[in-house]
C-alpha positions in Angstrom: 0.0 0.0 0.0 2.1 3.1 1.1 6.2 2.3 0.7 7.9 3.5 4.1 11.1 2.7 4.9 12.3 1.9 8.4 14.4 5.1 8.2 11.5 7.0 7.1 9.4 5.9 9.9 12.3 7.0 12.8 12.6 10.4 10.9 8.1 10.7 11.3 8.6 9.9 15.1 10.5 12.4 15.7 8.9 14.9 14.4 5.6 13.6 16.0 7.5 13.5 18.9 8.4 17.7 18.9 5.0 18.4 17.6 3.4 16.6 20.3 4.9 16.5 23.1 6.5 13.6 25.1 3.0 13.8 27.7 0.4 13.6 24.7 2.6 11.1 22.3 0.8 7.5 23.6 -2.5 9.2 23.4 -1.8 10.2 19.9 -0.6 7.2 18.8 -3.0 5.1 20.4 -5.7 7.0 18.3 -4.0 6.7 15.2 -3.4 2.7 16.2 -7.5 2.9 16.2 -8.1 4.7 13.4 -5.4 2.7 11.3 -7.8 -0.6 12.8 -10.6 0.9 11.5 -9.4 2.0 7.9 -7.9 -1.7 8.0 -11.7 -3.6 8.9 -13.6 -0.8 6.7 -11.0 -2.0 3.5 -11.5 -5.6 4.3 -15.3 -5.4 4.1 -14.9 -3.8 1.1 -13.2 -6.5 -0.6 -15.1 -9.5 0.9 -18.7 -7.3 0.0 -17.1 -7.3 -3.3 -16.0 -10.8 -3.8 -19.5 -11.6 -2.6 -21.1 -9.9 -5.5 -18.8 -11.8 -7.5 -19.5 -14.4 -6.3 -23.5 -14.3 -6.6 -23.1 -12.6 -10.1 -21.2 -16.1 -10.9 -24.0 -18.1 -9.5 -26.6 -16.2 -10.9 -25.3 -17.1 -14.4 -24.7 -20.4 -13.3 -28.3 -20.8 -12.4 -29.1 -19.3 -15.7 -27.4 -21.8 -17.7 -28.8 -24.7 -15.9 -32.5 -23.4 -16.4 -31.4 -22.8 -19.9 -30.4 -26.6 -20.3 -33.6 -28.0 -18.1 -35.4 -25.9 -20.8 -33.6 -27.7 -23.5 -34.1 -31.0 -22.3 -37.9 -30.4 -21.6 -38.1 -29.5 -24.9 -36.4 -32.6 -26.3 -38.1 -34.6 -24.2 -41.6 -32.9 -25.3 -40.7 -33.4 -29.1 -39.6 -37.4 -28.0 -43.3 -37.7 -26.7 -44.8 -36.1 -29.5 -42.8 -38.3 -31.9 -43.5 -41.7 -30.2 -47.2 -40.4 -30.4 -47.7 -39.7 -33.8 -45.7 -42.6 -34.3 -48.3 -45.0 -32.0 -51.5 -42.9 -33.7 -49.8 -43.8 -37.9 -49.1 -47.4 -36.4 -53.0 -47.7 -34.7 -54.2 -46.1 -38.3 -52.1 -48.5 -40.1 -53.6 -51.9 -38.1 -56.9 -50.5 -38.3 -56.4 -50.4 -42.1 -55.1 -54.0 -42.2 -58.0 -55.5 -40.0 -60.6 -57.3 -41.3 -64.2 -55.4 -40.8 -65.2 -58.0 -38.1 -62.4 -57.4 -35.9 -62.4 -53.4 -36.0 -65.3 -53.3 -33.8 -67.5 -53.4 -37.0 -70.4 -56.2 -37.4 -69.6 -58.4 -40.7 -72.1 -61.0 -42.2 -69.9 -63.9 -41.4 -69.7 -62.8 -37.7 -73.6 -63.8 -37.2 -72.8 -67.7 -38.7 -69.9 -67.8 -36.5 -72.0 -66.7 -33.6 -74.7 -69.6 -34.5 -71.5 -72.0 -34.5 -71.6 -73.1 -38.3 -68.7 -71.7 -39.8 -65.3 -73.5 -37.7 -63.8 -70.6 -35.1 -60.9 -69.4 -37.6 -63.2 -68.9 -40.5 -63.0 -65.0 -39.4 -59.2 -64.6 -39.9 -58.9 -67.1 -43.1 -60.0 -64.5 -45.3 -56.5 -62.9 -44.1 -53.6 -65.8 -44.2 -51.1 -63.4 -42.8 -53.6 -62.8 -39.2 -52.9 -65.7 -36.7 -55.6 -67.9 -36.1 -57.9 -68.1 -33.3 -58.0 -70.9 -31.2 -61.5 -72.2 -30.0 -63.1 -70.5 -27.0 -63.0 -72.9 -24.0 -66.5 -74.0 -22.6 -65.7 -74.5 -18.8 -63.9 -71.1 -17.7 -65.3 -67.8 -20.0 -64.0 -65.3 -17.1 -60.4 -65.6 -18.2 -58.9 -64.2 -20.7 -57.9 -66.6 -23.6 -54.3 -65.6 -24.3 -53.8 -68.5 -27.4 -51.6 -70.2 -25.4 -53.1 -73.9 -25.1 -53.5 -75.9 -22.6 -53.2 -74.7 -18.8 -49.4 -75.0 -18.3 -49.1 -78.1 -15.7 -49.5 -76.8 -11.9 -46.4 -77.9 -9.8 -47.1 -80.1 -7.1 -48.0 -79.5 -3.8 -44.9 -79.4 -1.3 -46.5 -82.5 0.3 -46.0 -84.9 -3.0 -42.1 -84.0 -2.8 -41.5 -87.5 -1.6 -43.4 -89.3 -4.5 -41.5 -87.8 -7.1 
């Protein structure tokens, strides 16, 4: 800050020390020791107010760019969504077009002889060789859905029959 040399200093407290008196000399340097303490804490909150603004102009772009990049990636994410959804609805459109009127949800002539039980259950679907077949509806349980599978799968045995096998 200020360039003093020691010789500098002897040659300021001697002069302090004619100007002032031997009597008034530690009063007057014990002010200017306060005063010096104050000049010294009023600098230092000057810098660290100032590095504190830096610091929250930093973090304020900081936050900036981040909202920026949620903003990009919610927009990506939107335009995914929309995408797979137009996507889904061109793919629905397309199978609709490619079913048969009976299974579209619209009523077709042949539907009412395969109701009655005269045409053999994949008389619907033969019209169209590349639409799987349907196997015959089962009799005994109607409250399940009929996944095509077959038969029931075997049921394991009980842990009591461990023994027999």
């Amino acid at each position: 800050m200020f360039d003093f040399g020691f010789s500098e200093l002897i040659v300021i407290g001697v002069v302090l020390l004619v100007v002032v008196g031997p009597e008034r000399l530690p009063k007057v340097a014990r002010t200017a020791g306060h005063l010096l303490g104050r000049v010294q804490r009023y600098v230092s909150d000057v810098k660290s107010d100032i590095q504190r603004e830096m610091q929250l102009e930093e973090l304020k772009k900081l936050q900036e760019q981040v909202r920026q990049q949620a903003q990009e990636v919610e927009s990506s994410v939107r335009s995914g969504v929309a995408s797979v959804e137009s996507e889904a609805g061109r793919t629905v459109g397309e199978l609709r077009s490619m079913l048969p009127a009976s299974v579209a949800g619209q009523p077709a002539p042949q539907a009412e002889s395969s109701a009655a039980g005269t045409s053999p259950p994949g008389a619907a679907s033969a019209s169209h060789p590349s639409l799987p077949q349907e196997p015959p509806p089962r009799a005994s349980d109607d409250s399940q859905l009929d996944l095509g599978l077959g038969e029931a799968a075997p049921q394991p045995a009980p842990p009591g029959d461990k023994a027999k096998a």
